[in-house]
Backbone bond lengths (Angstrom), bond angles and torsions (degrees), N, CA, C in turn:
res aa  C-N    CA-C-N  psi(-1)  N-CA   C-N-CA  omega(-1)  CA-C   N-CA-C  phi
1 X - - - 1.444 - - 1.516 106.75 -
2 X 1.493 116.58 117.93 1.741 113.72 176.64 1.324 90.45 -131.24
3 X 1.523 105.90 154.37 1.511 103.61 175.46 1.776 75.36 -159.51
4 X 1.134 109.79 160.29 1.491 127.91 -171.69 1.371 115.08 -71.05
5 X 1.358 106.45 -23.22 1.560 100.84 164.64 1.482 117.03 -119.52
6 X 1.364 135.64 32.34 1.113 166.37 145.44 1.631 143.22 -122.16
7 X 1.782 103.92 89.16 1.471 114.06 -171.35 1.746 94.86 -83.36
8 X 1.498 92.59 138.60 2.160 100.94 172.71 1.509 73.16 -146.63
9 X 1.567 77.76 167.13 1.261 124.40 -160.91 1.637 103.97 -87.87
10 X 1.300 113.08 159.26 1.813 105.85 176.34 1.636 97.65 -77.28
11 X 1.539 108.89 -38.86 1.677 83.90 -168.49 1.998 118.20 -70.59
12 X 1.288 102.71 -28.69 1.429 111.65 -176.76 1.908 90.70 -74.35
13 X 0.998 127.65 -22.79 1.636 126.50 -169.02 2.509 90.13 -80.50
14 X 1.288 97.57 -45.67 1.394 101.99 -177.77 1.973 120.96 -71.11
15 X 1.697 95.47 -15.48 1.374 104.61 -165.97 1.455 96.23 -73.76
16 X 1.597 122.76 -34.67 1.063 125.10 -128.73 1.403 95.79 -127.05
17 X 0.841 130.39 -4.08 1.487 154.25 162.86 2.027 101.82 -70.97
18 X 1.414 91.37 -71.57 1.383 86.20 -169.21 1.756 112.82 -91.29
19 X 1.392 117.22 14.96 1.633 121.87 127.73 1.668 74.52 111.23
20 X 1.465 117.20 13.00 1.608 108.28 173.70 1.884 107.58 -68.14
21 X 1.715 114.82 141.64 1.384 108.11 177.37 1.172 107.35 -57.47
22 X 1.144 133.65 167.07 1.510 150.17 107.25 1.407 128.52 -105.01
23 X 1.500 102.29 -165.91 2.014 105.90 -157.69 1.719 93.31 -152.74
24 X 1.128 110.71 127.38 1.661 130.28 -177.27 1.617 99.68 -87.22
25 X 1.056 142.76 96.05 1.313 147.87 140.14 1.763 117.56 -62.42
26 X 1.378 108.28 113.35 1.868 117.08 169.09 1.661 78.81 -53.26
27 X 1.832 74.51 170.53 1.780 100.65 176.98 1.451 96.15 -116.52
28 X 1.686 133.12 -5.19 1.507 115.24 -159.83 1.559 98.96 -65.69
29 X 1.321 121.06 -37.57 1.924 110.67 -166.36 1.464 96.80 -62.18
30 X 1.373 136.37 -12.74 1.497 127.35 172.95 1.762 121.67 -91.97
31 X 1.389 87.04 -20.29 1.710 90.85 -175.22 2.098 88.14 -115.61
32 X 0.617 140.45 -29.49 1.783 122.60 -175.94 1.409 102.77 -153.01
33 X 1.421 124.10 30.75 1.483 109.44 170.68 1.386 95.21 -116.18
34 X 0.975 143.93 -71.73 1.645 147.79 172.51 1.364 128.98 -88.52
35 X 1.336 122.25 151.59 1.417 130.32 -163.39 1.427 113.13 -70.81
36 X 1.455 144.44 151.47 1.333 122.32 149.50 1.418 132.47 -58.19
37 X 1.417 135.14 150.92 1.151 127.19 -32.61 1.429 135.69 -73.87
38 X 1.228 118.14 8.82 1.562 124.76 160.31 1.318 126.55 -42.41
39 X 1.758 110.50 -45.86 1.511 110.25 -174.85 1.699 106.26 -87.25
40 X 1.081 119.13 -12.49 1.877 109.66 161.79 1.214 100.04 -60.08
41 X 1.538 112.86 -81.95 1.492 122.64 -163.86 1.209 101.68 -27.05
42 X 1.915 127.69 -59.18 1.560 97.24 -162.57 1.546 98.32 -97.39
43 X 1.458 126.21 28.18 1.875 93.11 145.18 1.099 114.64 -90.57
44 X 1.097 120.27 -8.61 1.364 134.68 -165.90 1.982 109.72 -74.93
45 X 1.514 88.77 -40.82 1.812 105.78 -167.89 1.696 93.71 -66.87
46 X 1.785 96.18 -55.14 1.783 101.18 179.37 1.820 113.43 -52.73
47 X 0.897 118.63 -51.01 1.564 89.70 171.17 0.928 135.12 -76.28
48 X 1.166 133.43 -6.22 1.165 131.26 125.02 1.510 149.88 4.24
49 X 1.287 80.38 -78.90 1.127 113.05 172.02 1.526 98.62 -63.78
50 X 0.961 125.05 -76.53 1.396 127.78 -175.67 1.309 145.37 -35.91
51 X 1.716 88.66 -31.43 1.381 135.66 174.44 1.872 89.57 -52.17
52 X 1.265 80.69 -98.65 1.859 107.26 169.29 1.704 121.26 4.41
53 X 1.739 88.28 -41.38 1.361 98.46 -165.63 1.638 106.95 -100.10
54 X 1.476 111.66 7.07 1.954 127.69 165.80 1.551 87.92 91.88
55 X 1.200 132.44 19.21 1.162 129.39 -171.38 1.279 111.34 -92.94
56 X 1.333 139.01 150.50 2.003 133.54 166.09 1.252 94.62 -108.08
57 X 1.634 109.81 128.32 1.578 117.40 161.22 1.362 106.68 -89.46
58 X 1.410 88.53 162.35 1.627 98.17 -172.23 1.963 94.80 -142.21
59 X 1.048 91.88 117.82 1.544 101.49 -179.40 1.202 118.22 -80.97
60 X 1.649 163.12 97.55 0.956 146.32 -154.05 1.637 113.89 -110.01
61 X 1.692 130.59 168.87 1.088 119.69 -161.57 1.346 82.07 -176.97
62 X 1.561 106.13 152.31 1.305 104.29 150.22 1.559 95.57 -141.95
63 X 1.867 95.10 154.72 1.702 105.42 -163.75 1.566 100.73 -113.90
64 X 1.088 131.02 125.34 1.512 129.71 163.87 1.712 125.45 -89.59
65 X 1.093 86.21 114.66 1.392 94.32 174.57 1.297 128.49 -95.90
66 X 1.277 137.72 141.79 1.389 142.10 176.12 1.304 126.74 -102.59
């Protein structure tokens, strides 16, 4: 799925295609909830985790441009 104001990923574009779940994770605990390197490690731990569970995370964000 691409649409001009929405970049995905091939694997979240393949998950979802072939009707595999996924899971929408915000980005704020990576950009203003936790310090570096704390807030990698735990997005990092959460997909993981998620992973684990046959699941595809999908991290979401939106970027403003000027």
């Amino acid at each position: 799925m691409s649409l001009p104001c929405l970049d995905t990923s091939p694997e979240v574009c393949q998950a979802l295609a072939r009707g595999q779940p996924v899971v929408a994770l915000e980005s704020t605990i990576l950009s203003h909830g936790l310090p570096w390197p704390e807030n990698v490690a735990t997005a990092h731990a959460v997909e993981k985790i998620i992973r684990d569970a046959g699941v595809v995370p999908v991290t979401t964000a939106i970027e403003i441009y000027s």
